[in-house]
C-alpha positions in Angstrom: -25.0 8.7 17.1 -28.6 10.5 17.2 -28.5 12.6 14.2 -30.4 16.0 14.3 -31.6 18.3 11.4 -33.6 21.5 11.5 -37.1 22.6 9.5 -34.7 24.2 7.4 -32.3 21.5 6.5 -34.6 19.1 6.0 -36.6 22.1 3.3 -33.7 22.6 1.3 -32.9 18.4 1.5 -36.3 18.1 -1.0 -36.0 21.3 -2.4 -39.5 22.8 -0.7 -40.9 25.5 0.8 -41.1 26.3 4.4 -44.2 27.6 6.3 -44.1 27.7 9.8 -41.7 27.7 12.8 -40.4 24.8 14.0 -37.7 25.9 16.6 -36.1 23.1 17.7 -34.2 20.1 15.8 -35.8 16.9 14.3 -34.3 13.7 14.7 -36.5 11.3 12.9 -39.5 10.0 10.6 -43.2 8.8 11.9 -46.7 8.9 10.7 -49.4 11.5 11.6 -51.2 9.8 14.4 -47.5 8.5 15.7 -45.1 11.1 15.6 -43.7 13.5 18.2 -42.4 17.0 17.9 -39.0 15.6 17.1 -40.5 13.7 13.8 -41.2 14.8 10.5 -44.1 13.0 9.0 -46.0 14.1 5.5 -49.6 13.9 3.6 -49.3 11.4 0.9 -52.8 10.3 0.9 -55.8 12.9 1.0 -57.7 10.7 3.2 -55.5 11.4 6.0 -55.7 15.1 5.3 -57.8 15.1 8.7 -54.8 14.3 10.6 -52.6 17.0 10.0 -53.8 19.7 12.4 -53.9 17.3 15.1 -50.7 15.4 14.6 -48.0 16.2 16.3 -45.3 16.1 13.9 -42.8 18.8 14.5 -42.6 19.3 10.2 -44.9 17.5 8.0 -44.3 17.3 4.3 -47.7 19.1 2.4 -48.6 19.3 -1.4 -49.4 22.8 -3.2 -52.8 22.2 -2.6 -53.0 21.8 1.8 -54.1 25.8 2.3 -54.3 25.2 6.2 -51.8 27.3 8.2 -49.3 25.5 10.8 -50.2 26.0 14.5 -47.4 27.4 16.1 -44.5 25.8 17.1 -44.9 23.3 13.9 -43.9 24.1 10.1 -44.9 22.6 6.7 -42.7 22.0 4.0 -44.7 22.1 0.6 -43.4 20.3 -2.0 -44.6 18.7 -5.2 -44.8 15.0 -3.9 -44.6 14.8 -0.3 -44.3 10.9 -0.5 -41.3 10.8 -2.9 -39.6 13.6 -0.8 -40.6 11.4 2.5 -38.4 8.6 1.1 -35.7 11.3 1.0 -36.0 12.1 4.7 -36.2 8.4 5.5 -33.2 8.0 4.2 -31.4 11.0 5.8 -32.7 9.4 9.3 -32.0 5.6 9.0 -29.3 3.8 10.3 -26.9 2.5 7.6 -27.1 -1.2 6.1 -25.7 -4.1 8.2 -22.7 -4.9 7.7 -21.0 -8.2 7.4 -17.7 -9.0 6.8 -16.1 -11.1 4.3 -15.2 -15.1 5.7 -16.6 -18.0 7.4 -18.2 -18.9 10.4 -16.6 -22.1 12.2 -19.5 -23.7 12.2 -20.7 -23.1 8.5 -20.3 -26.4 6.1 -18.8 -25.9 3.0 -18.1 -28.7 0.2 -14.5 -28.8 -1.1 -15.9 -29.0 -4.4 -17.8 -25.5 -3.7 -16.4 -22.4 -5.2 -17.0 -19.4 -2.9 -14.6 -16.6 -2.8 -12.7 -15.0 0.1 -15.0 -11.6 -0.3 -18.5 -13.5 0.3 -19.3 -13.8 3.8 -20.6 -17.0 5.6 -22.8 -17.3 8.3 -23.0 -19.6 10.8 -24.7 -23.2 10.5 -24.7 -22.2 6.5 -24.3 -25.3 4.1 -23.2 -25.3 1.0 -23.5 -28.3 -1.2 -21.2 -30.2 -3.6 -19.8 -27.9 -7.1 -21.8 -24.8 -6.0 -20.6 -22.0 -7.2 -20.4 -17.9 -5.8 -19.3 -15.0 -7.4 -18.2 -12.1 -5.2 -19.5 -10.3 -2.2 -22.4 -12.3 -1.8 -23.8 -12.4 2.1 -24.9 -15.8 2.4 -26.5 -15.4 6.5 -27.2 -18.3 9.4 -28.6 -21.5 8.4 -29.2 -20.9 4.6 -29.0 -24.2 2.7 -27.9 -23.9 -1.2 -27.9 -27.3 -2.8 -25.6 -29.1 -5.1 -24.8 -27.3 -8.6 -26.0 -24.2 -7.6 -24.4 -20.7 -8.8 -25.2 -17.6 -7.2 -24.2 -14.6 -8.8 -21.9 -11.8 -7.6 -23.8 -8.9 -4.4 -26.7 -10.9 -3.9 -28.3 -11.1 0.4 -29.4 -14.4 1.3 -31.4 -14.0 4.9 -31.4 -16.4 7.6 -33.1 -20.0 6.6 -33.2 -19.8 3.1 -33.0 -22.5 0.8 -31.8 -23.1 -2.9 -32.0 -26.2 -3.8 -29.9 -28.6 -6.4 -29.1 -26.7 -9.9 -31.1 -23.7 -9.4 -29.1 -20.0 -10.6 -29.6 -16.8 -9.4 -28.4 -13.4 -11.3 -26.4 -10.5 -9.5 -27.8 -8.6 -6.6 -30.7 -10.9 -5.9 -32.0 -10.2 -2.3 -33.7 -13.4 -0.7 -35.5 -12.4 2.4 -36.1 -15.2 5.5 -36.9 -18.5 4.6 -37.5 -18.2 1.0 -37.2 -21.8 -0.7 -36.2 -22.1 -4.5 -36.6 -25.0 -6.4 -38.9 -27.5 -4.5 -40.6 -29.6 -6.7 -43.5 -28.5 -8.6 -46.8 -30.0 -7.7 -47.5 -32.2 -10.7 -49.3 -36.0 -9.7 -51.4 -38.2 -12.0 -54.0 -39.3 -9.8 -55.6 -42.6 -10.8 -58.0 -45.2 -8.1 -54.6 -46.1 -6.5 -54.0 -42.6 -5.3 -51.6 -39.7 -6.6 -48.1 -41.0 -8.4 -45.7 -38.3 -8.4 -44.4 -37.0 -11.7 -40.7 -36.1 -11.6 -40.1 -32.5 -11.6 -36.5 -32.4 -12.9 -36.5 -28.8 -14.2 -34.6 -25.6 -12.5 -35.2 -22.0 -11.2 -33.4 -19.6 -13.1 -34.0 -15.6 -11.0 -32.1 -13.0 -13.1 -30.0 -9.9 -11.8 -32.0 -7.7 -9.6 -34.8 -9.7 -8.3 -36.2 -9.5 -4.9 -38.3 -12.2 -3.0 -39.9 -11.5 0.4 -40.3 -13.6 3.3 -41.7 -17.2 3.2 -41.8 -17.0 -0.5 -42.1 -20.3 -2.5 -40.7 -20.3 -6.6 -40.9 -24.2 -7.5 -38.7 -25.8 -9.4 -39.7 -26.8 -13.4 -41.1 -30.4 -14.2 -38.9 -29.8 -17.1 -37.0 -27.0 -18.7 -36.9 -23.6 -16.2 -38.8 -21.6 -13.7 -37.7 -18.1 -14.9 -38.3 -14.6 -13.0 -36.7 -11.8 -15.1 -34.5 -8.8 -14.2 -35.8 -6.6 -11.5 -38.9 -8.7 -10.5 -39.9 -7.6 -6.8 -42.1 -10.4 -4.7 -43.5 -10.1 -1.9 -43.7 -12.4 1.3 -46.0 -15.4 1.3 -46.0 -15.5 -2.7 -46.4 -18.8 -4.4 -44.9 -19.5 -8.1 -45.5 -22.8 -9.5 -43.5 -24.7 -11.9 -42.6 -23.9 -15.5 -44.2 -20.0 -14.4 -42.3 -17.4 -16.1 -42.1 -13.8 -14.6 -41.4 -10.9 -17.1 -39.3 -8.2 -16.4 -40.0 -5.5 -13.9 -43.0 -7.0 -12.5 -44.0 -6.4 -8.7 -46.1 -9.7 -7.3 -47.9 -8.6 -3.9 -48.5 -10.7 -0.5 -50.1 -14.1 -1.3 -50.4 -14.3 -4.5 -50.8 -17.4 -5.9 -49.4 -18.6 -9.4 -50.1 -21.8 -11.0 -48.2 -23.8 -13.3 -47.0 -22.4 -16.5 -48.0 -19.0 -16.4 -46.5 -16.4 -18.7 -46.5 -13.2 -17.2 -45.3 -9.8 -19.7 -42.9 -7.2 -18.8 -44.1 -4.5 -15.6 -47.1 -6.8 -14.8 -48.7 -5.9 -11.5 -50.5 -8.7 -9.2 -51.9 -7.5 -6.0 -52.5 -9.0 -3.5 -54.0 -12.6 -2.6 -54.3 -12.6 -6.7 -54.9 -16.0 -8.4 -53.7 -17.0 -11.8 -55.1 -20.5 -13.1 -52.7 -22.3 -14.8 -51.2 -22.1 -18.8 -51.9 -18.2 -18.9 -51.0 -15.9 -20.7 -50.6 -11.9 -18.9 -49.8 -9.4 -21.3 -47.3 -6.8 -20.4 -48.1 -4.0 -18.3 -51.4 -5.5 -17.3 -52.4 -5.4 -13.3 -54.7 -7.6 -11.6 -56.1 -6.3 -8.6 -56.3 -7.7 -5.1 -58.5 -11.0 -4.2 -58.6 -11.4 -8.3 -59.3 -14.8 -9.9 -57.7 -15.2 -13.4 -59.2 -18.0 -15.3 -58.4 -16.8 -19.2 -55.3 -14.8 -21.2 -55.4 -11.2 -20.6 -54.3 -8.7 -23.3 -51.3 -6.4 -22.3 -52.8 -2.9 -20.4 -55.2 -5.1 -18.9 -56.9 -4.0 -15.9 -58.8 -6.6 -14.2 -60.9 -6.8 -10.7 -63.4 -9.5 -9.4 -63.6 -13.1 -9.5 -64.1 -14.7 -12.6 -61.9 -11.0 -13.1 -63.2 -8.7 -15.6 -62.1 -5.4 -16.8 -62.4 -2.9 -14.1 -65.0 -0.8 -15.6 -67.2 -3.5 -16.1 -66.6 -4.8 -12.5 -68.1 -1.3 -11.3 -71.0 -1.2 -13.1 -71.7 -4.7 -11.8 -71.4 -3.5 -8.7 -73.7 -0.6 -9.2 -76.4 -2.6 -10.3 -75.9 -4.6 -7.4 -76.2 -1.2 -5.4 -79.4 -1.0 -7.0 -81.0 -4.2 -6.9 -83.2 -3.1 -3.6 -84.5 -0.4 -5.3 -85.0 -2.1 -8.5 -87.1 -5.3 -6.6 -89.3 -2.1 -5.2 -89.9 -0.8 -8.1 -91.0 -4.2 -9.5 -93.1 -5.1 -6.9 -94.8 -1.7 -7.4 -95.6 -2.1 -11.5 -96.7 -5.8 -10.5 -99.1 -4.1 -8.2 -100.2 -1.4 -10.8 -100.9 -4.1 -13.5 -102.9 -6.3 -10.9 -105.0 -3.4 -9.6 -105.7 -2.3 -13.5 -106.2 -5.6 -14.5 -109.0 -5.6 -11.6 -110.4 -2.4 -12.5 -110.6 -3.5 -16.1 -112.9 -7.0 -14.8 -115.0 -4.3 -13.0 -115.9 -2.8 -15.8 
């Protein structure tokens, strides 16, 4: 059923102020450049504040500080932090959660050794190894894999295709999005002239309560011991965690990232995206790397870093500022060099 709410509803929803007339109802969320009369859409960025005249959003969401009048027929709502009171409105407009009820689909495979609960729901062409076990309500969805040993903790969403292999644990609530794989062997080889021997990686993946991994997201098993991300951890898709790597608590890990072996990464560390950590590091807690960063040494907690080898981010703009300088800086050169020669001539002259 299409849900409608007017200017006003949606004001007193986020508790701001409305300017404008909007007379007719909204019935859902967009951007500026996207939405129609019927969506709200909001400023959360003051390089779009261009767009707000022309959009044309039936009520956009404005801070204190946007002075520009509506055009008829359209209203702001000015509220402290339009992009915290657009998740609000988002979440007044979107469908609810799927939902999937609990049993098993005829086609699933489940070991008569495997413990899994009448309340978890399994979806079809799942498999589900020998002595695995699963606490309640999990959603286990098509074609997931979850090898032998495994336990899997009590709410947590396993999309479509993804795959936990042999003795790996996961926490409570862990959401695993499409074809993320846990526990694949690490990449450890000694390479001698007869090519690359494989060392045994005979290690686990431990993910604690909370803990979301994104799409195509790889954490590899340990060559001994654990792969550990802690409570709350948020990864994004097409992240890579090598073995022995240890996440701290809180931390948000951003598209292609990549994380070599035996990293240890502090509580609320931030790693943006296509970030590269060597291995054996040490990240201090609350640090961030920025995107396209190269991490070859420890970094101190409250670390801000940028560049590749990374440095801290002040220094990284005054490199580039000299940079921006270096055309003016070779003319200015060449001009002394010419002074000196031309006094140096005048000098022989005399």
């Amino acid at each position: 059923m299409l849900l409608e709410k007017t200017a006003l509803q949606i004001a007193e929803l986020i508790a701001g102020s409305l300017t404008g007339t909007c007379a007719h109802t909204l019935q859902g969320v967009a951007s500026l450049s996207e939405a129609t009369e019927r969506d709200v859409a909001f400023l959360g960025n003051e390089k779009y504040r261009e767009q707000v005249l022309p959009s044309k959003a039936g009520v956009v969401l404005v801070p204190a500080d946007f002075d520009q009048a509506p055009p008829e027929g359209r209203a702001w709502i000015v509220c402290p932090n339009p992009s915290d009171a657009f998740n609000a409105v988002i979440s007044l407009f979107t469908p609810p959660p799927e939902h999937y009820s609990p049993g098993r689909h005829p086609t699933a495979v489940i070991s008569a050794s495997a413990q899994v609960p009448a309340s978890v729901h399994v979806g079809a062409g799942a498999i589900i190894e020998d002595d695995v076990v699963i606490a309640e309500n999990t959603i286990i969805l098509p074609n997931v894999y979850i090898g032998r040993k495994c336990v899997i903790g009590s709410d947590c969403l396993l999309y479509a295709n993804v795959v936990i292999r042999e003795r790996c644990l996961l926490g409570n609530r862990v959401i695993l999005h499409p074809g993320v794989v846990i526990g694949a062997d690490g990449f450890g080889y000694k390479s001698g002239p007869a090519g690359h021997q494989k060392i045994p990686q005979v290690g686990i993946v431990q993910i604690d309560d909370d803990v979301e991994i994104g799409a195509n997201s790889c954490v590899d098993r340990a060559r001994f011991g654990r792969t550990w991300i802690r409570k709350g951890t948020k990864i994004d898709n097409l992240v890579q965690i090598g073995h022995n790597v240890e996440v701290g608590e809180c931390g948000m890990i951003v598209a292609q990232v990549g994380i070599a072996g035996s990293c240890r990464l502090g509580n609320g560390v931030i790693l943006a995206g296509q970030a590269g950590l060597a291995g054996h590091l040490q990240i201090g807690d609350g640090s961030i790397v920025m995107g396209q960063a190269g991490i070859s040494k420890n970094l101190a907690p409250g670390s801000i870093v940028m560049g590749t080898p990374a440095v801290d981010r002040r220094e990284f703009a005054k490199q580039l500022l000299y940079l921006g300088r270096l055309d003016k800086t070779n003319a200015l050169l060449k001009q002394l060099q010419a002074d000196v020669e031309a006094l140096k001539q005048k000098n022989c002259n005399n």
